[in-house]
N, C-alpha and C positions, 0 to 999 in steps of 0.2 A: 829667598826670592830676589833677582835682578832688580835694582832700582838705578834709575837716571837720577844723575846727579841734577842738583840745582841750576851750576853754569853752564850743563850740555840743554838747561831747556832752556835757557838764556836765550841761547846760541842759534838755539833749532825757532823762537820768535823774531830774534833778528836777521839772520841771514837769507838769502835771496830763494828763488821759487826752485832754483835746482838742488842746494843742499835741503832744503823739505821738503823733496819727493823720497832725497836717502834716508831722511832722517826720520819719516812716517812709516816706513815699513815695520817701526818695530814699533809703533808708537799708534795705541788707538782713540786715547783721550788725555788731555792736559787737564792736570787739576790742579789750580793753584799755582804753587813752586815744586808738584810731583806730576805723575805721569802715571798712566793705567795701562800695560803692556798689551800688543798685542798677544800672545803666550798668555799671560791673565785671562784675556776673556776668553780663551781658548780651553783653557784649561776650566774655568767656570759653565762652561757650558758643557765640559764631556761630564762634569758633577753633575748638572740637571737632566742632560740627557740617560743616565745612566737608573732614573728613577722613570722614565717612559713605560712603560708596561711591554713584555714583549710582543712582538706583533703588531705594533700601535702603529702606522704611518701620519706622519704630523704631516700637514698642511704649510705651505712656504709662509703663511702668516702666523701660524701658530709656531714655526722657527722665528719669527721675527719678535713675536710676542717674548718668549722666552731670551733671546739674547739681548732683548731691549731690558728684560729685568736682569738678567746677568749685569750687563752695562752699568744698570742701575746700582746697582749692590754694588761694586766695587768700586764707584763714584763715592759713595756714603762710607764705605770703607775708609779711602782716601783722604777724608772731608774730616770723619771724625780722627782719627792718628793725626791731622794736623792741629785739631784743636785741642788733641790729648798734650802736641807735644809745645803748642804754646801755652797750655796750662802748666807742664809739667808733671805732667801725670804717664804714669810709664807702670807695666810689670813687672817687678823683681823677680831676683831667681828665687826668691822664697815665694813669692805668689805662684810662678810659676810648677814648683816643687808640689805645693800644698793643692793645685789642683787635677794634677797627676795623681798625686796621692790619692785624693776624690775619688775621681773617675774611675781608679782601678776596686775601691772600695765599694761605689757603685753598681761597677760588672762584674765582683766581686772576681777579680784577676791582681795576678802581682804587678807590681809596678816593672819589671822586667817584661811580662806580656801584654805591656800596656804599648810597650815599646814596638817589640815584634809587631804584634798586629799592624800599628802605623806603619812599617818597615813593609808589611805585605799590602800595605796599599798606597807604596812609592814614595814611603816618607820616611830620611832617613828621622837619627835622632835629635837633630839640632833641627832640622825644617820642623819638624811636629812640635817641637818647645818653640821656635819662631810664629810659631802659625797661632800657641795656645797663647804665649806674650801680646799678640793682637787681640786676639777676644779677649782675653783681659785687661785690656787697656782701653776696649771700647766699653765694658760694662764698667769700667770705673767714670770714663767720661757718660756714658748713660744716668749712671747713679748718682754722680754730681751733678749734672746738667739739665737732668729729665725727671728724675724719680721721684723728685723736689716738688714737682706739680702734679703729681697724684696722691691724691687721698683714697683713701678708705677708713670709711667708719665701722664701729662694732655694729654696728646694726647692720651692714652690707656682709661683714662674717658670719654673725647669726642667720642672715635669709640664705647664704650660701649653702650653710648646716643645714637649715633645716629642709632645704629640696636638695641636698645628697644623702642625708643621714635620716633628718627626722621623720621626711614623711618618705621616704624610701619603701618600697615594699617588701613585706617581711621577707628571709630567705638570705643562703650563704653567696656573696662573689665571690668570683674566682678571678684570681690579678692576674696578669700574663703579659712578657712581649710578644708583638704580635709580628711576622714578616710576611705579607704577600705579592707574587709574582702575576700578578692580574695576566687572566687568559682568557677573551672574549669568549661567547659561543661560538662564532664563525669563523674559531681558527684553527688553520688545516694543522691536519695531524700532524706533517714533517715540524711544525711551526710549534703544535702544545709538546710533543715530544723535546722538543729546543726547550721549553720555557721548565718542563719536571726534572732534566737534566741539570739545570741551571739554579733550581731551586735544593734540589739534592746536593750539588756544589753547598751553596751557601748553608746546608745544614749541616754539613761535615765540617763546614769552615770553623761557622756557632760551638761545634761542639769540641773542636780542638783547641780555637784561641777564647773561649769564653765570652766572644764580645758580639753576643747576639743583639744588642740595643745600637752598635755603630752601624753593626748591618744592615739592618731595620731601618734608619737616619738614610745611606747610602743609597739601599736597592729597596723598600718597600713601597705599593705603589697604595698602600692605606691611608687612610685620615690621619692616622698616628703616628707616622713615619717621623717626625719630626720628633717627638716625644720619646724617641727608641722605639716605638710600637707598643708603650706601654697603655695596655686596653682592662677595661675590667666589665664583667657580666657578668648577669645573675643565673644561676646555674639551675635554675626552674627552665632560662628561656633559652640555654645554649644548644646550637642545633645537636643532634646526640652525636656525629662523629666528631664534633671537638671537647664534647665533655667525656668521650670513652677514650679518646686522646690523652687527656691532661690527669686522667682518672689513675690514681696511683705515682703521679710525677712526685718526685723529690724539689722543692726547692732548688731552680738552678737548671732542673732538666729539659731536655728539646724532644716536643716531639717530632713523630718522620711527617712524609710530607702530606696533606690533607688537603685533596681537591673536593670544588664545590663549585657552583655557576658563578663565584667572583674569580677563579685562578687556582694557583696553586699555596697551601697556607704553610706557614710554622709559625707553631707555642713555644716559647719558652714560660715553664708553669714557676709564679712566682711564690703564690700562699693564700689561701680563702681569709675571709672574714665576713661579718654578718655587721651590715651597718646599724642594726638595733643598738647594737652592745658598745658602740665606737661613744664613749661622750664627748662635749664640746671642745674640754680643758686640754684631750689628748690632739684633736685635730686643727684648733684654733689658727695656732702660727701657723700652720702648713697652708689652710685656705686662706688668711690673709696673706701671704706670700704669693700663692696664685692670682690672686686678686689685683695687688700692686703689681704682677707681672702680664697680667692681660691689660690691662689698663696702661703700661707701659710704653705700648706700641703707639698706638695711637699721637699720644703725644712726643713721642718720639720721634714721626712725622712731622709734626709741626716744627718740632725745632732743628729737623733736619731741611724746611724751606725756607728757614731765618739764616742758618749756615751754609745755605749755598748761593745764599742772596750775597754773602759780602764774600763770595770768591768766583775766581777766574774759571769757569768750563767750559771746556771745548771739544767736542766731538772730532777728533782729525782724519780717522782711516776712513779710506770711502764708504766703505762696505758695510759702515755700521751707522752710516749717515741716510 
């Protein structure tokens, strides 16, 4: 990603009202001693637009709503990278390596189609290790800076347990990614025909690069899009064409595509379980770890309004003024 240097925003605060009409056009917001491109929020906003449902028409305030959170997110971007980098705290290429490695473990792909796949959604292979060295150097400044002030008690793990697990009602889940292409009821045929075509795309996609959970993140327009799609129900209460869907799936496999009054769906079937039989000892870390990561945000907020208090923002392109 293109970054202005330090002296060119020197340059672009001191100089007269005609070099910062040239100097704005590619400049949307000054943060600090950095800068939030215009190309950034451009590109931020075709990421959220891209999770729209098809068919949807947004309202000029509901585009305004979304680029004003765009705007936002990459101001906190900016905000924390500089506090990373007056900490000194940075990504290695070992960090870097080892959560590639992750990830493709994860979507249970190789580290080679971990690459591709970035590659089929315009990223070569040093912008996608540029882009993963930032999240990781924001969850190191998170985890020093923020995680420090959340607690969780055992007692807050056990009530977790026991309204997922223990007082659960009897009977097998069934885990799944989940991807949906939301299609209202009143969308004209030429319109849902677009949206099955397009859902059929992305299950060819799923099935060749294995990476049905970034799809999910990208284009689903579920609760759980953010999570990969990863959804889990009880298979008493699934409606029956997604359980004669998933019914017979191998660990790993997609099914085709499964409409219903929310749109068009795809499963990827992960593995049943019955939470009778889950004990505490096996899930404990895992729900504390949920735990300190919901509780995360929150205060993550707050100390993302103590860090913007002791820096310089400014909104400069008109258009987003």
């Amino acid at each position: 990603m293109r970054r202005t240097p330090c002296l060119l925003v020197l340059f672009f605060l001191a100089t007269c009202a005609v070099a910062r009409a040239e100097v704005i056009d590619g400049v949307a917001v000054i943060v600090g001693d950095d800068v939030v491109l215009l190309s950034e929020v451009r590109a931020a906003m075709q990421s959220v637009l891209a999770r729209v449902p098809q068919g949807q028409t947004l309202t000029g305030e509901e585009m305004q709503q979304l680029r004003d959170s765009a705007v936002k997110g990459l101001i906190d971007d900016k905000l924390v990278l500089q506090v990373a980098k007056k900490q000194g705290t940075s990504a290695s290429e070992e960090d870097i390596d080892a959560a590639v490695n992750g990830i493709a473990q994860e979507e249970s792909m190789t580290v080679d189609a971990i690459y591709a796949a970035a590659e089929q959604q315009g990223l070569a292979r040093g912008a996608y290790r540029e882009q993963l060295a930032k999240q990781i150097t924001r969850m190191k400044v998170v985890s020093g800076s923020v995680q420090g002030r959340v607690r969780v008690r055992d007692e807050d793990v056990r009530k977790l347990y026991d309204e997922r697990y223990g007082n659960a009602k009897p009977g097998e889940r069934i885990r799944v990614l989940h991807i949906l292409i939301a299609v209202p009821p009143d969308t004209p045929p030429e319109k849902r025909a677009q949206a099955r075509e397009f859902a059929l795309k992305l299950r060819d996609q799923a099935r060749e690069t294995g990476d049905f959970g970034a799809l999910a993140r990208k284009y689903s327009a579920a609760p759980t899009a953010q999570q990969g799609g990863l959804t889990v129900f009880r298979e008493a209460d699934a409606p029956e064409a997604i359980k004669s869907a998933v019914a017979g799936l191998k660990p790993g496999e997609i099914t085709d595509v499964i409409e219903n009054s929310h749109g068009d769906n795809l499963f990827q079937y992960l593995d049943r379980f019955d939470p009778a039989s889950v004990p505490f000892e096996q899930v404990a870390d895992k729900l504390r770890a949920e735990l300190v990561e919901r509780r995360t945000m929150p205060e993550f907020e707050k100390w993302m309004v103590e860090v913007r208090k002791g820096r310089y923002v400014e909104v400069v392109a008109p258009e987003l003024q």
